[in-house]
N, C-alpha and C positions, 0 to 999 in steps of 0.2 A: 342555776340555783336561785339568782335573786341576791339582793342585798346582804353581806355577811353571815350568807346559810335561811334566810326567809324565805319561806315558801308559801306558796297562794291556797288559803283553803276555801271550803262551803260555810257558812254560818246557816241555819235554817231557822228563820223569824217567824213571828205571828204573822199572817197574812193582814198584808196592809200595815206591817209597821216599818218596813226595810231603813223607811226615811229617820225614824224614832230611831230603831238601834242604830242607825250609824252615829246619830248626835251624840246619845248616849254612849256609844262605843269610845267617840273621841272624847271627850269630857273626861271617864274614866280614864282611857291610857293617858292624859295629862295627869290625871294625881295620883294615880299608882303605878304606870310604866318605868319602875325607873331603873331598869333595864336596857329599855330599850329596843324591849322586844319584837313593839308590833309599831309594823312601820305603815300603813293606811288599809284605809277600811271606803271602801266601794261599794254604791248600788250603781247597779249595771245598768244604763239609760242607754236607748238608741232617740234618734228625731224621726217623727212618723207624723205622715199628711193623712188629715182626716178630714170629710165634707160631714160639715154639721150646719144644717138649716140652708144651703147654698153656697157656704161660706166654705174656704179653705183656711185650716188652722193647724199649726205645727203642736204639735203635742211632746212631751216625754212619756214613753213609753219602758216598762221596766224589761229588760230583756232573759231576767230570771225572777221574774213575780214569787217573794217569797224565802227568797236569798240573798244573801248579802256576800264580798267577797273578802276577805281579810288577809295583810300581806303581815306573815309574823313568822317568828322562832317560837316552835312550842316548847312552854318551859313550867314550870307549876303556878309562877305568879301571873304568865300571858292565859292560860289557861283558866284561872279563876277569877280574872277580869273577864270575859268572852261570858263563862259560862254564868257568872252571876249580874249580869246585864240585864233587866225587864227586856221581854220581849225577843231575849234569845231563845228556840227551842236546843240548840244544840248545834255541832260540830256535825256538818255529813261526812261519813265516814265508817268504817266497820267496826262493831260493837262500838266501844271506846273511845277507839282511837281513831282520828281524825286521818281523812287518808289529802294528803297533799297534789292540789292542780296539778296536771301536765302541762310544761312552759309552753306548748300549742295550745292549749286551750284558752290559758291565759292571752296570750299572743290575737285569737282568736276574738275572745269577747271587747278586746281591749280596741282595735280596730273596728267591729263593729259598733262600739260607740261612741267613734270617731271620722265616722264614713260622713264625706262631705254631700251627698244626699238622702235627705230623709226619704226613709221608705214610705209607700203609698200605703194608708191601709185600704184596703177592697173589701167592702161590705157582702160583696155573692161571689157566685162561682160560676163556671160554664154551666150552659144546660138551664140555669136557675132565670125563673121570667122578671123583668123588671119593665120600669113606667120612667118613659122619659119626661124631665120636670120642666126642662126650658129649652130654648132655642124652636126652631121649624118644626119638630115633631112633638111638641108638650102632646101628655097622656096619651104619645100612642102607647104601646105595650110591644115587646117584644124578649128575646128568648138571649139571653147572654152567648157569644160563640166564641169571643175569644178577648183574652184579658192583657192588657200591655202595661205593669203598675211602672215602668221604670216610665213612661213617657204619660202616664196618668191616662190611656182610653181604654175605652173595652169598646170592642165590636158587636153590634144589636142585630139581629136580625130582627125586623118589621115590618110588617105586612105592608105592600104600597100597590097600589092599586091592584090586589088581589094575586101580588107573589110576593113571596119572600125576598128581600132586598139586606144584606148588610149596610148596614149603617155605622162608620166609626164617631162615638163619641167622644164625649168629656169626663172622667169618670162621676166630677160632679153634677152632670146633665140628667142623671139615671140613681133613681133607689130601687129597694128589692119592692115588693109587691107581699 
């Protein structure tokens, strides 16, 4: 169940404001919580490697863009703190009523944005042609075959001396085309 009957819900925010209503979230349950009720308020972040201009850079990535997570007893005052917060759309859930996370899911998201390696993100796909940027093969061209994000390469197929040769890179060595 969670802390003295709290259960984890959805919040649904304006896109792009997740960071806003949580501020705002907490602000309010300081001057009007006094209950009790709502015990924290979550945007969902994983760490993700991203190659921008050569460069590797860890990012925050939100892992429910548009969501917020909120740990509370629903009660009439946690309720009209939630709902009259700029930038809340609502409570997800049926009609009305707010339907409460399953503690796997919860369990779930909570671990994934605690995973001590950030994920890779990967700009293409198999199949999809790309341009090697650096290293021995700058601009050749060849055909994505196979993608390893936990160890950051993909496998190129590129033409060398008129066959087809796999080549494992870097995933930062290669963009899409």
């Amino acid at each position: 169940m969670g802390e003295n009957g709290k259960k984890w819900y959805v919040i649904h925010t304006y896109s792009g404001h997740e960071e806003r209503v949580r501020k705002n979230l907490e602000q309010r349950i300081k001057l009007m919580d006094s209950d009790g009720d709502i015990a924290q308020v979550i945007v969902p972040t994983e760490k993700e490697v991203e190659a921008r201009g050569g460069q590797r850079r860890t990012v925050d990535k939100k892992i429910l863009p548009g969501y917020v997570l909120i740990q509370m007893k629903i009660s009439d005052q946690g309720w009209n703190i939630v709902r009259n917060t700029p930038g809340v759309a609502g409570f997800v859930g049926s009609g009305n009523k707010p339907v409460p996370l399953r503690e796997e899911e919860v369990a779930k998201i909570l671990k994934q944005m605690t995973a001590e390696e950030p994920r890779v993100k990967v700009g293409f796909k198999q199949g999809q042609s790309v341009r090697v940027t650096n290293g021995p093969f700058t601009d050749f061209v060849g055909i994505v075959d196979e993608i390893s994000p936990g160890k950051a390469k993909v496998k190129v197929l590129l033409s060398l001396f008129g066959r087809e040769t796999p080549v494992e890179l870097d995933l930062l060595q290669v963009e899409k085309l």
